[in-house]
Backbone as a ProteinNet text record, in pm:
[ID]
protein_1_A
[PRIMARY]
XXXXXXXXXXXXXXXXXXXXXXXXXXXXXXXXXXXXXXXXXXXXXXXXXXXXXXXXXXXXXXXXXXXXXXXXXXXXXXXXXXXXXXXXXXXXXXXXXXXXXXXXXXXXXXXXXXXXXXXXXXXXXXXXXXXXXXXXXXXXXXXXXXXXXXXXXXXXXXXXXXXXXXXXXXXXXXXXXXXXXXXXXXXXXXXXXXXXXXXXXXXXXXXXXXXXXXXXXXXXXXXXXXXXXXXXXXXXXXXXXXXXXXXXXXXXXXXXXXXXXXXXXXX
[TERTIARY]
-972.8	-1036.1	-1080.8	-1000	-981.9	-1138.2	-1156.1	-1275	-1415	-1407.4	-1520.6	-1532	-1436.6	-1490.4	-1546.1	-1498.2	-1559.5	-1687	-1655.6	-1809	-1955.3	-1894.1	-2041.8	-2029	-1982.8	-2031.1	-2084.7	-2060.4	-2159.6	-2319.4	-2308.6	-2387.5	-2498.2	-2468.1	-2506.8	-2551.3	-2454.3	-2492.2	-2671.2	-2646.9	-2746.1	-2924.2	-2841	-2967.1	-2972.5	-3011.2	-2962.2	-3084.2	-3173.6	-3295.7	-3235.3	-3112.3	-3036.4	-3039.2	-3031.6	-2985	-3077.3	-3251.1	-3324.1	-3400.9	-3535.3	-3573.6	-3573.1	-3533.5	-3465.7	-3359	-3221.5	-3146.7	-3177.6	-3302.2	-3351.4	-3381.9	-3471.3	-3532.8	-3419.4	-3350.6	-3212.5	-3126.8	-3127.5	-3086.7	-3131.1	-3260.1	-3342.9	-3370.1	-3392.9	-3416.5	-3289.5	-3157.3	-3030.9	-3047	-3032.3	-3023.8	-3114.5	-3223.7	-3327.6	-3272.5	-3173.5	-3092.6	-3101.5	-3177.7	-3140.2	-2988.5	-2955	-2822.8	-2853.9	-2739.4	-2764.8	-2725.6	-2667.6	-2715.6	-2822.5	-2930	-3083	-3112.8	-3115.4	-3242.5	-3190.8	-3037.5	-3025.3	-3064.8	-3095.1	-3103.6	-3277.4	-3363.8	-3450.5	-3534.6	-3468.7	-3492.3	-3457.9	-3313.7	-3226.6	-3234.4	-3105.7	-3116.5	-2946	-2957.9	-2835.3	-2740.7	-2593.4	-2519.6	-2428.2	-2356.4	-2254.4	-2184.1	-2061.6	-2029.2	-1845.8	-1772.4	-1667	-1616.6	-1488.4	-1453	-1467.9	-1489.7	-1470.4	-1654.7	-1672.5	-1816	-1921.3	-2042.1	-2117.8	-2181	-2213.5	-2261.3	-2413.2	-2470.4	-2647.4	-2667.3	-2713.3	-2823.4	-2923.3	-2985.6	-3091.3	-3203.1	-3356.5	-3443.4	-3523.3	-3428.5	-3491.5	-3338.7	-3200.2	-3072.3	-3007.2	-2989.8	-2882.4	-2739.4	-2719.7	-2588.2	-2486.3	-2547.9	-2502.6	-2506.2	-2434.6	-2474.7	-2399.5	-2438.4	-2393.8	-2272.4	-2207.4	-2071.6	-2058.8	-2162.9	-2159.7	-2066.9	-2005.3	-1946	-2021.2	-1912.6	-1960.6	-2003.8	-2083	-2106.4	-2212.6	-2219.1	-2307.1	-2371.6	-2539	-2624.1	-2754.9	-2813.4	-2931.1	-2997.4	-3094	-3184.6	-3095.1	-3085.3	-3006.5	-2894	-2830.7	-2759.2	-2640.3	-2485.5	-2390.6	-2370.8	-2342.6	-2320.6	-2234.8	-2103.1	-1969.4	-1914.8	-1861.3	-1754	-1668.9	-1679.2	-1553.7	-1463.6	-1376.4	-1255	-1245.5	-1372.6	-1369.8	-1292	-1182.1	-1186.9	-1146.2	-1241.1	-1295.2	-1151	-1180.8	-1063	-976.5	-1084.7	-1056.7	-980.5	-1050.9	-983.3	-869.5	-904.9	-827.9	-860.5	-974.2	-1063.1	-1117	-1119.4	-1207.5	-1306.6	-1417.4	-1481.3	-1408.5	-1259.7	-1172.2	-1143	-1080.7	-1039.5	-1183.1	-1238.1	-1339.4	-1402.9	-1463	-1460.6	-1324.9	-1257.7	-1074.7	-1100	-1189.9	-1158.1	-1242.8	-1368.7	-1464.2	-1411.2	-1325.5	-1266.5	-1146.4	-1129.5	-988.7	-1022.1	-1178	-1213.5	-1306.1	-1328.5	-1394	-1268.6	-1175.1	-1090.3	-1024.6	-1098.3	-1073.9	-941.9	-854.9	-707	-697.6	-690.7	-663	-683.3	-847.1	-933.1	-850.4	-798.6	-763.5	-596.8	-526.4	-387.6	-416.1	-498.5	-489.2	-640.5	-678.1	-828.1	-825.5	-930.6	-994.2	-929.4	-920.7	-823.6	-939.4	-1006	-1109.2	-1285.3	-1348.4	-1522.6	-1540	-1630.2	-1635	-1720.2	-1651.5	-1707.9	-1842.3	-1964.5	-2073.8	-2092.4	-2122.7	-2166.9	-2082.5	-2096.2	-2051.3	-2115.6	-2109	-2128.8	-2052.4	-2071.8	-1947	-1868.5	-1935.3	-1806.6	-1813.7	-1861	-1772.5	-1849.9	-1920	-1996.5	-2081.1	-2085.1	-2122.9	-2075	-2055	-1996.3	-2117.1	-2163.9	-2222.5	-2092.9	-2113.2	-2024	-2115.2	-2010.3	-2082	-2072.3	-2186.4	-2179.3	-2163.2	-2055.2	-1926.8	-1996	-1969.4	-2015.7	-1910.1	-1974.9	-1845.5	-1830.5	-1667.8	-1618.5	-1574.4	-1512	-1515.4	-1369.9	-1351	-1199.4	-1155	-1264.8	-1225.4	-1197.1	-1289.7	-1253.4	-1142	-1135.3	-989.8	-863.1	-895.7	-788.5	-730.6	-820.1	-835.2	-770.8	-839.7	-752.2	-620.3	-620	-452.3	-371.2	-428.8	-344.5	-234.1	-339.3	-291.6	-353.5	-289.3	-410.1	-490.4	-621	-713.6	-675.5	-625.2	-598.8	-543.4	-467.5	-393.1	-459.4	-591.4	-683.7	-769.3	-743	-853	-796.5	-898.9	-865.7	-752.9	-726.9	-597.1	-488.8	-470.4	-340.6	-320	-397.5	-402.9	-268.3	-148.9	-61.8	48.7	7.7	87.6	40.7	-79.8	-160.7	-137.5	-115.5	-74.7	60.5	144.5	273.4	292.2	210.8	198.5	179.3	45.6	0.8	114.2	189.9	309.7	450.5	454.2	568.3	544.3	418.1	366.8	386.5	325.6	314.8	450.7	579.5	678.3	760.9	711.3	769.1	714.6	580.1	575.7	603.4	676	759.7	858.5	886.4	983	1089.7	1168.3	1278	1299	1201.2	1195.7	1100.4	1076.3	937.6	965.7	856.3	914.1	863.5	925.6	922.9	805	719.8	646.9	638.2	718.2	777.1	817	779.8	874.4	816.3	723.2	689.5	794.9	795.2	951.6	943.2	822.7	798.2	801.8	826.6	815.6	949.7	1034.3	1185.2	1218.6	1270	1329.2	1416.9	1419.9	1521	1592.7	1680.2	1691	1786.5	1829.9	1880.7	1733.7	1666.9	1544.5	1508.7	1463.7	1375.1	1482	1582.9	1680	1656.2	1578.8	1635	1486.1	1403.4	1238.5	1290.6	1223.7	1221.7	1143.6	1169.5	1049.4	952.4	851.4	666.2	646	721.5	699.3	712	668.2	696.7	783.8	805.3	818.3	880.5	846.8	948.7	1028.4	1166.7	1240.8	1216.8	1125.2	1091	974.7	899	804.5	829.4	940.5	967	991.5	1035.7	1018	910.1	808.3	683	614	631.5	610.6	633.5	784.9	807.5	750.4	722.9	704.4	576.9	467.2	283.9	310.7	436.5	431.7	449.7	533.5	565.4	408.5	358.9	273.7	131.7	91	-14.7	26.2	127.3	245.7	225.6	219.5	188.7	76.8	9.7	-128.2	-134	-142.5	-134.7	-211	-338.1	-418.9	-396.7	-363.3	-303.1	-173.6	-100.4	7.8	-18.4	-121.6	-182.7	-201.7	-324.4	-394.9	-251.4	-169	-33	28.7	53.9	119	55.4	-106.2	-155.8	-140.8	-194.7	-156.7	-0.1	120.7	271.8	253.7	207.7	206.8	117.1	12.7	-42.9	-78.9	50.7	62.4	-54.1	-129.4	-252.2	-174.9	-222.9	-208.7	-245.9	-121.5	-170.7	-253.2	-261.1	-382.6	-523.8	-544.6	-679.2	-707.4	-587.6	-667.4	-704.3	-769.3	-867.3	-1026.7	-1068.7	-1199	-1323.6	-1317.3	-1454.6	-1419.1	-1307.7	-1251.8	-1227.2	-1237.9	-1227.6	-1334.6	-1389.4	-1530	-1472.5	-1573.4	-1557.2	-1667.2	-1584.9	-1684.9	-1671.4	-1826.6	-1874.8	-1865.3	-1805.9	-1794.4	-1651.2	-1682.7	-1572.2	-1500.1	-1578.6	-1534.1	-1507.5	-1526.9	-1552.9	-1349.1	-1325.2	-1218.1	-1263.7	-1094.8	-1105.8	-1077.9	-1147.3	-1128.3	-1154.7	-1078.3	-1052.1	-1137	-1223.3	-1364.2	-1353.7	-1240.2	-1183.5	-1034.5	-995.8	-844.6	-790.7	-862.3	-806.4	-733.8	-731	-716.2	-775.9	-717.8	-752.2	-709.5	-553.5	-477.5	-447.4	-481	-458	-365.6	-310.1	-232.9	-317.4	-259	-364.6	-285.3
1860.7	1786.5	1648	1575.3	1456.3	1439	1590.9	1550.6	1593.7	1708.4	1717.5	1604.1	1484.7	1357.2	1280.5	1282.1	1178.2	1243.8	1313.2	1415.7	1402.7	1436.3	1382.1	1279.6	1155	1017.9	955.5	1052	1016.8	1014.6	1177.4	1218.3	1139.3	1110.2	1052	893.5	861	692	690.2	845.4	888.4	895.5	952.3	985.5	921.2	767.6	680.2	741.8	835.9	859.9	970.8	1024.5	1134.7	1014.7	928.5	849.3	803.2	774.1	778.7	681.6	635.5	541.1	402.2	376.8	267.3	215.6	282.8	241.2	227.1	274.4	234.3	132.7	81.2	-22.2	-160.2	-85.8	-197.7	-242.3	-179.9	-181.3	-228.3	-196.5	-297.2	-456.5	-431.1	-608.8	-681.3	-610.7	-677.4	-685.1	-606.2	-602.5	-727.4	-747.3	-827.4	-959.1	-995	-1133.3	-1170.1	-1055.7	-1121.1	-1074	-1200.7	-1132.4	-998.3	-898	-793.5	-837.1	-935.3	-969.8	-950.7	-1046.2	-1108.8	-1025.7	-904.9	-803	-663.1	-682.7	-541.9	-609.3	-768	-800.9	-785.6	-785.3	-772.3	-614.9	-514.2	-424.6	-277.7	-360.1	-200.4	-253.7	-155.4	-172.8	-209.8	-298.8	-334.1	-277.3	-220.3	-141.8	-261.3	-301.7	-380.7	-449.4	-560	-654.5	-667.2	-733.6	-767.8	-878.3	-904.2	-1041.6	-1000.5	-909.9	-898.7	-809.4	-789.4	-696.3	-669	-679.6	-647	-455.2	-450.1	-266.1	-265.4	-198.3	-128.8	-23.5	50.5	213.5	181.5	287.9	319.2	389.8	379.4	391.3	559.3	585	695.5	847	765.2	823	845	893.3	886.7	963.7	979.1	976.5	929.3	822.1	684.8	567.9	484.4	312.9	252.8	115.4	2.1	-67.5	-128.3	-239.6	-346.2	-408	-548.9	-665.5	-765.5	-874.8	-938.4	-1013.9	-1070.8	-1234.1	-1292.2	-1446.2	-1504.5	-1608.4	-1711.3	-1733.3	-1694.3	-1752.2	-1829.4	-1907.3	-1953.6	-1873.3	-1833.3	-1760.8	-1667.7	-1668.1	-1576.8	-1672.9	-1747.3	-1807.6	-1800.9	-1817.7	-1775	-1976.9	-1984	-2124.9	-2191.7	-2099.2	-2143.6	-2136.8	-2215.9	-2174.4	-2066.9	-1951	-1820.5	-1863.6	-1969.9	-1974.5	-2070.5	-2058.3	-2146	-2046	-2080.2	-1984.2	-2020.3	-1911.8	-1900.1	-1980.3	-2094.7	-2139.2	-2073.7	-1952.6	-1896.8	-1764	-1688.7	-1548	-1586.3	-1662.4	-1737.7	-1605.1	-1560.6	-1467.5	-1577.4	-1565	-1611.6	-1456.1	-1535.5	-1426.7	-1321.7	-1324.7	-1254.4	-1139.8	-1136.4	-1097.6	-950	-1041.1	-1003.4	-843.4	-886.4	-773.9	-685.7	-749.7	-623.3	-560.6	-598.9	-444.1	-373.5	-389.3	-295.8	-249.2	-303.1	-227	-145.8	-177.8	-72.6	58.2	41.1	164.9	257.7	204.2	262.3	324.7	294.8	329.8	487.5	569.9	667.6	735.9	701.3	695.7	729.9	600.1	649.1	774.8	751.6	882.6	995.5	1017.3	1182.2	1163.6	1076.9	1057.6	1083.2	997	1071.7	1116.1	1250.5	1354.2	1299.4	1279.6	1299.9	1242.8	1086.1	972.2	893.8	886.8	780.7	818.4	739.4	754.2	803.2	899.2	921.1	776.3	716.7	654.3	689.6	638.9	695.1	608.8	474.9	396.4	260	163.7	-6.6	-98.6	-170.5	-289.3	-351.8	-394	-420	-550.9	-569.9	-730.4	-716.7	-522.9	-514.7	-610.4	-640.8	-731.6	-597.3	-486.4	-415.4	-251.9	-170	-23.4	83	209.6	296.9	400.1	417.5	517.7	608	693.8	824.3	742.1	779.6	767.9	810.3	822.2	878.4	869.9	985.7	982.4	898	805.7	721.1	805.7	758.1	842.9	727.2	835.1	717.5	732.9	691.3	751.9	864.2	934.4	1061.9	1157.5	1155.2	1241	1141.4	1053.7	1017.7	1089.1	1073.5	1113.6	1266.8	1329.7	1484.3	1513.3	1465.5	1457.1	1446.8	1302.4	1271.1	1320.9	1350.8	1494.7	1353.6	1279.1	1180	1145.3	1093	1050.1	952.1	980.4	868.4	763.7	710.3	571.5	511.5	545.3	470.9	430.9	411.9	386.2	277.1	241.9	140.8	25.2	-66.8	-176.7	-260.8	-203.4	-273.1	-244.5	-140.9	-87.3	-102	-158.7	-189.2	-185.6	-251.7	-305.5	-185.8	-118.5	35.7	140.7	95.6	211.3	140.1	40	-21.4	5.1	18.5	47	173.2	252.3	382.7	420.7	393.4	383.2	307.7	212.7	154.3	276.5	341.6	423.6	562.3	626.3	694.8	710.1	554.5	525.5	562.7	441.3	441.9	586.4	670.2	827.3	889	828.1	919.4	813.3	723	645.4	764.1	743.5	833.3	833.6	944.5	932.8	943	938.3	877.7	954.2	1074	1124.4	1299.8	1380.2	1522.7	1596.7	1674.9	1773.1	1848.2	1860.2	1914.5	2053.8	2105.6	2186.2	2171.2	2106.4	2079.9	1932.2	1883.8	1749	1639.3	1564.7	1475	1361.6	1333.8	1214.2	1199.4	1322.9	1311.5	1440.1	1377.9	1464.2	1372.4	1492.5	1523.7	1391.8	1337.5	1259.8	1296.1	1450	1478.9	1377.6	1292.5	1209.7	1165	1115.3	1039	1161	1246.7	1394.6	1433	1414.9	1484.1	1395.9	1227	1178	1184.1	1280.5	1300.4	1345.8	1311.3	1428.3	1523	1631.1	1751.2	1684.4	1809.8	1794.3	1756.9	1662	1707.9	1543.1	1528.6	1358.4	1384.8	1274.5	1099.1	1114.1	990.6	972.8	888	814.6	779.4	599	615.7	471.6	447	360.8	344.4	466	407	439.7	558.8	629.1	759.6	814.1	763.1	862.5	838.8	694.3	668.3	764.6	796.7	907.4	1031	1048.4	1210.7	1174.3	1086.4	1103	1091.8	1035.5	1034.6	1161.8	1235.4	1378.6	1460.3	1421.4	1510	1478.1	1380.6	1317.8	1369.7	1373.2	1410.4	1531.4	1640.3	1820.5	1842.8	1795.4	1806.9	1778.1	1844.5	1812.8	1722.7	1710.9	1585.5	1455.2	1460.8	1352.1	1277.5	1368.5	1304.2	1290.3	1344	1302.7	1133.2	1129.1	996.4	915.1	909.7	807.8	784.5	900.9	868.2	779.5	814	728.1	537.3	543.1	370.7	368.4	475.6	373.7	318.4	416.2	439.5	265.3	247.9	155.7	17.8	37.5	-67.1	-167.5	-53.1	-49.4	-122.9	-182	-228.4	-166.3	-86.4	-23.2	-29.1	-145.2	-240.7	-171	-155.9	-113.7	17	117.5	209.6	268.6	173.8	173.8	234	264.2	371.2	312.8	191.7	158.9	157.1	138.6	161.5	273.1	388.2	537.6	625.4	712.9	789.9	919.1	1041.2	1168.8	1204.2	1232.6	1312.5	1399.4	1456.6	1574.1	1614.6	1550	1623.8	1730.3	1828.3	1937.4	1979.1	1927	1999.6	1915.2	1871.8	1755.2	1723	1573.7	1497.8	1367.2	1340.4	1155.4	1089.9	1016.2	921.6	767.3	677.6	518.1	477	398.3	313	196.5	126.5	34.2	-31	15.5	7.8	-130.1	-214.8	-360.8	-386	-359.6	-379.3	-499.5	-628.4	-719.9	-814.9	-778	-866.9	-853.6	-970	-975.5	-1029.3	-1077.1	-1174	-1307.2	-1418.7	-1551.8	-1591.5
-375.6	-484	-435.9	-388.8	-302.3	-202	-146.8	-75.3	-103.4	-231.7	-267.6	-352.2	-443.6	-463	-394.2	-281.5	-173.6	-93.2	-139.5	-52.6	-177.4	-294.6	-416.2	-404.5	-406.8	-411.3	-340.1	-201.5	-90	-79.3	-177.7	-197.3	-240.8	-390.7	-465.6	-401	-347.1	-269.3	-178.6	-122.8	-33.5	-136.7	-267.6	-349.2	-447.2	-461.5	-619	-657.9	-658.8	-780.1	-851	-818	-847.2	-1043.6	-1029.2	-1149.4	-1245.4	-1193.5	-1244.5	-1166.4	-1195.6	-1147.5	-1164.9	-1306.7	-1391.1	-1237.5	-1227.4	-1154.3	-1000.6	-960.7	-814.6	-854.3	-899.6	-935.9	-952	-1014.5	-1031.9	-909	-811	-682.9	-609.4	-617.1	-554.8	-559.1	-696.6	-672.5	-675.6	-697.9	-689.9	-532.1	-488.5	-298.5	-206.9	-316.3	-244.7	-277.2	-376.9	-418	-559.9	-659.2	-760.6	-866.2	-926.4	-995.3	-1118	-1071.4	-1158.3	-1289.4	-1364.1	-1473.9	-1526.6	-1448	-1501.8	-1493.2	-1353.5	-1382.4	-1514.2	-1543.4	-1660.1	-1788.1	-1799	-1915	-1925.4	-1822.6	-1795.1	-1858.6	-1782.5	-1759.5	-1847.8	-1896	-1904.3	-2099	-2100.5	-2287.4	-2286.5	-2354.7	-2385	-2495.6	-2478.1	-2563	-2600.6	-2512	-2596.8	-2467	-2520.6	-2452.3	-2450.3	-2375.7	-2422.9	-2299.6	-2319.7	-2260.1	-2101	-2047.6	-1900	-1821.3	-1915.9	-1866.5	-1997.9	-1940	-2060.9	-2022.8	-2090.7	-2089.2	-2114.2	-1981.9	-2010.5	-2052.2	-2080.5	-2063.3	-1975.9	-1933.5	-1912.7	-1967.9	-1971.5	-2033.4	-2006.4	-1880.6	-1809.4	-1788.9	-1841.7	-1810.8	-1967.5	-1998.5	-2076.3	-2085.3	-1943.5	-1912	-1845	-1849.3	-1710.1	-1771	-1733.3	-1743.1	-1707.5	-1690.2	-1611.6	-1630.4	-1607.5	-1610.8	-1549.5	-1571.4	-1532.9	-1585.3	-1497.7	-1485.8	-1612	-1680.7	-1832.4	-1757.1	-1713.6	-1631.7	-1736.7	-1718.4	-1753.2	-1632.1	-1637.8	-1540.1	-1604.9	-1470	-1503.8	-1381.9	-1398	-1322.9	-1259.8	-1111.1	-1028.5	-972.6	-1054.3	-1056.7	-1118.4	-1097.5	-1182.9	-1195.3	-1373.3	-1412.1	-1338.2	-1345.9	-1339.2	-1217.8	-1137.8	-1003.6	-1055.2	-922.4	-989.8	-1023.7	-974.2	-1031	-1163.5	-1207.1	-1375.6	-1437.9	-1524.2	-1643.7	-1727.1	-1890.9	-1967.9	-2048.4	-2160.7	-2187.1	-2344.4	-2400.6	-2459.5	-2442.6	-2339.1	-2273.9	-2142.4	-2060.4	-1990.8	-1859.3	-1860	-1773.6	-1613.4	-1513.7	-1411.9	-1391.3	-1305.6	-1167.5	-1142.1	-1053.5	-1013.6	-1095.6	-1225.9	-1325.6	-1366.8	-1411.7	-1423.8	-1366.7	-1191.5	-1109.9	-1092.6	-1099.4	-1076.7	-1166.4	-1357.8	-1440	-1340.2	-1288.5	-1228.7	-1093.2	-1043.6	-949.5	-968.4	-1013.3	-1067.7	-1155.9	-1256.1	-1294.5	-1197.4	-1081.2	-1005.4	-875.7	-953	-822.9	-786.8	-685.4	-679.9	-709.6	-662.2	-645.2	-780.7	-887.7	-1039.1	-1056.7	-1048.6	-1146.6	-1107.8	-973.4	-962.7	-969.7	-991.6	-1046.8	-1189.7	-1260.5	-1407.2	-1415.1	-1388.7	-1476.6	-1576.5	-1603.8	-1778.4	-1890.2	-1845.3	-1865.2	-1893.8	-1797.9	-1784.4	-1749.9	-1810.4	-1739.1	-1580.1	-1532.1	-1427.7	-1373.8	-1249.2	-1187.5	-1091.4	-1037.9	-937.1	-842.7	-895.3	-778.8	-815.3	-760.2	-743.6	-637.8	-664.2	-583.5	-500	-346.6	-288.1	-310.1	-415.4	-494	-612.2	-638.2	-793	-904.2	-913.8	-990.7	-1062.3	-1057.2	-1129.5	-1101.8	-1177.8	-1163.2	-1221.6	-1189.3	-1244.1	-1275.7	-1445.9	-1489.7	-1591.3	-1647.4	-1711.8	-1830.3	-1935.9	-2057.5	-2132.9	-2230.8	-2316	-2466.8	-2529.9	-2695	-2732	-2853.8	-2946.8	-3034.6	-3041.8	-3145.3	-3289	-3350.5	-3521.3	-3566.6	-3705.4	-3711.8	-3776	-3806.6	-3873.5	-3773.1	-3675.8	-3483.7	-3473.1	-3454.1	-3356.5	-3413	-3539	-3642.4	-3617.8	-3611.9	-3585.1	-3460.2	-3353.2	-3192.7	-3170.5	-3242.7	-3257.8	-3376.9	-3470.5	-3573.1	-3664.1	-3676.4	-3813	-3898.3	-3991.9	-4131.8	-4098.2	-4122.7	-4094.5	-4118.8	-4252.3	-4318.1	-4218.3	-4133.9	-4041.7	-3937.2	-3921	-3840.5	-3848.3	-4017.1	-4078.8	-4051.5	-4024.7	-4016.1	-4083.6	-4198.6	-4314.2	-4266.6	-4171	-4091.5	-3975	-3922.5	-3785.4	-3719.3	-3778.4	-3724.5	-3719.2	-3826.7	-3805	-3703.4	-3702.5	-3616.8	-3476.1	-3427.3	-3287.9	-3248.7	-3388.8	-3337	-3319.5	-3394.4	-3339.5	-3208.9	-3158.1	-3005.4	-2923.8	-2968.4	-2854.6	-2838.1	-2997.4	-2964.5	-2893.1	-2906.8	-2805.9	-2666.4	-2632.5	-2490.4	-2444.5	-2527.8	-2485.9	-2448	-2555.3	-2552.4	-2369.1	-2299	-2214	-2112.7	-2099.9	-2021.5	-1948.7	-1801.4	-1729.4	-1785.1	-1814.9	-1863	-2008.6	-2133.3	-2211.2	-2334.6	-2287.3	-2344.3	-2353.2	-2412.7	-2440.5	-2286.8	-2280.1	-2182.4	-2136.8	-2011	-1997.3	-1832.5	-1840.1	-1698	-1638.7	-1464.8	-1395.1	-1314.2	-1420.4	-1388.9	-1394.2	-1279.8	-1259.4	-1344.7	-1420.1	-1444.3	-1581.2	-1665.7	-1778	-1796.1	-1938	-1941.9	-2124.5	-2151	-2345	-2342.6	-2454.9	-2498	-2631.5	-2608.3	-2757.2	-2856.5	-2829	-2918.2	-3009.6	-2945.1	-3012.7	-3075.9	-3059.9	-3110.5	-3221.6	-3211.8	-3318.3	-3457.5	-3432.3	-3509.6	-3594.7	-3577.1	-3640.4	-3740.3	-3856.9	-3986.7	-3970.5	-4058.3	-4040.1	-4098.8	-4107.1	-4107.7	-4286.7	-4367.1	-4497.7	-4526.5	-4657.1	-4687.4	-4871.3	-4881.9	-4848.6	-4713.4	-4622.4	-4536.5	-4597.4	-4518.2	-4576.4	-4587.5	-4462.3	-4369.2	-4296.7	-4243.3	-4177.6	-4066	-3980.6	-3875.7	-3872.9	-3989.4	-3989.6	-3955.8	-4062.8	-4055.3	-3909.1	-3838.6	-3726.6	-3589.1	-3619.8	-3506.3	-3525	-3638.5	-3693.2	-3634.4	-3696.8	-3657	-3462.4	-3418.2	-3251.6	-3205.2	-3242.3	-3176.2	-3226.4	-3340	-3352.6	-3274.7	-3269.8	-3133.1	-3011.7	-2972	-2846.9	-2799.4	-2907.3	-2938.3	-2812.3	-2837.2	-2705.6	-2565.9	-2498.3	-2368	-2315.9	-2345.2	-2274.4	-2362.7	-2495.5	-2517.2	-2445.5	-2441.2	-2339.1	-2219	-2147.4	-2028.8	-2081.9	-2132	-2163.8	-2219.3	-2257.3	-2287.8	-2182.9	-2092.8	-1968.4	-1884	-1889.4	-1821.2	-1878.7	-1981.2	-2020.9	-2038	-2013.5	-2013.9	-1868.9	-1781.2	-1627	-1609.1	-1636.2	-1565.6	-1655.8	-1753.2	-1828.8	-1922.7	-1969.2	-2045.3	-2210.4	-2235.8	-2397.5	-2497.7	-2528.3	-2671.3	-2778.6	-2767.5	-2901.8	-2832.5	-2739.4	-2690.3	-2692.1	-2791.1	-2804.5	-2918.2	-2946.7	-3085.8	-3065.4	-3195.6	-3211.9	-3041.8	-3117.7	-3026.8	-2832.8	-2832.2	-2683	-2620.9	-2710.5	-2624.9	-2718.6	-2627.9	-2653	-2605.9	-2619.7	-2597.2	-2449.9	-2306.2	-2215.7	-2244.9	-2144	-2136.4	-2057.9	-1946.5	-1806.2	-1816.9	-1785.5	-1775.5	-1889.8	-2013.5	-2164.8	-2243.7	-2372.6	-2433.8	-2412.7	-2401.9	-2400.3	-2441.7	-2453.7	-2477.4	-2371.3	-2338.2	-2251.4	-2357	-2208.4	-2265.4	-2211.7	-2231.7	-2190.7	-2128.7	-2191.3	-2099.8	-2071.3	-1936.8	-1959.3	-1910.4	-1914.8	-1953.8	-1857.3	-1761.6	-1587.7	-1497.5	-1573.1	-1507.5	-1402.3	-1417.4	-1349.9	-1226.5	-1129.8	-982.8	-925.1	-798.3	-774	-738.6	-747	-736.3	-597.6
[MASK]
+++++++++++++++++++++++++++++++++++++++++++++++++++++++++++++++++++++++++++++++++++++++++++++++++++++++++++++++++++++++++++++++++++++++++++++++++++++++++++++++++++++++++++++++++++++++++++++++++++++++++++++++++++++++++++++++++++++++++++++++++++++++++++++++++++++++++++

């Protein structure tokens, strides 16, 4: 598996029109010195933004797009010295490129499948990533996936629905989580499991109905994939909300996380 990954990306490196001509074009004039900022704001169509990267399409792709470094420039210019940072996010330069290197990082992707966006191309300072482009999903699908009541999704609940996603995670913590064969990394805690109510309400307590909606998200195998993966690499539960995970298409519709908030380096 390991090397037919490394064998298509080669591929692909070999053939960027494989992507469209939009993204030659984009390569190009980045290569010739201008910042890939200016030319996707230029060029491409803009989807959306957040504290570490902003997001393109393309005009000619629509199954690809960009991940560019979130910077302040003037022309082909970045405003700020990298090591400015942002005094609100408390983000530098550094920060910044590590989410794009870390979602481009082979290693992950094939430790956890169908966890995350397929990665294609990058830049060799990470200042920008080519990934697959993922259907958004809403909360009536999320709801469905994860096999809970929508309401617990809406914004008015937020704080139930985060503690949900934290007791999850915590369930596929080593040691700590339900049983899946003869994987070492994941093993029953029937004390905790004993202490679920059955499938019926009133519960008695938050925390009731809490464990009960966890075992039942839990039921699915690629869900507990995708939990293992954020207990494993210490992803923030709060981030897995509607607009942060989408549905691929690569290899059969799944959820994947869009952005796993992978910023932190050593200084």
């Amino acid at each position: 598996m390991k090397l037919f990954m490394e064998s298509w990306k080669r591929f692909l490196k070999e053939d960027p029109a494989y992507f469209g001509q939009s993204f030659v074009d984009f390569q190009k004039r980045v290569k010739a010195g201008e910042h890939p900022l200016k030319v996707a704001e230029e060029t491409l169509i803009h989807i959306g933004k957040g504290s570490t990267r902003k997001v393109f399409g393309f005009p000619d792709n629509k199954t690809h797009l960009l991940k560019i470094i979130n910077v302040d420039i003037i022309g082909d210019e970045e405003y700020y010295e990298p090591d400015f940072k942002n005094p609100f996010t408390g983000f530098d330069r550094k920060h910044k490129t590590v989410s794009n290197e870390n979602e481009a990082d082979l290693k992950m992707q094939q430790r956890y499948p169908f966890v995350f966006p397929r990665t294609y191309e990058a830049a060799d300072d990470y200042s920008w990533i080519l990934a697959e482009r993922v259907q958004p999903i809403g909360s009536r699908a999320l709801a469905s996936i994860f096999n809970i009541p929508q309401d617990i999704i809406y914004l008015e609940n937020r704080k139930e629905y985060v503690k949900l996603m934290g007791m999850a995670t915590e369930y596929m913590k080593p040691g700590s989580t339900l049983n899946e064969g003869d994987d070492p990394t994941v093993a029953l805690d029937p004390d905790r499991v004993s202490q679920v109510p059955p499938r019926e309400e009133p519960w008695d307590n938050t925390r009731q109905r809490l464990d009960w909606l966890t075992r039942d998200i839990l039921a699915d195998s690629h869900n507990r994939q995708l939990f293992r993966a954020v207990a494993m690499l210490g992803i923030p539960p709060r981030e897995l909300i509607p607009k942060n995970l989408g549905i691929s298409k690569f290899g059969g519709d799944h959820l994947v996380i869009l952005d796993a908030s992978l910023w932190e380096y050593e200084e």
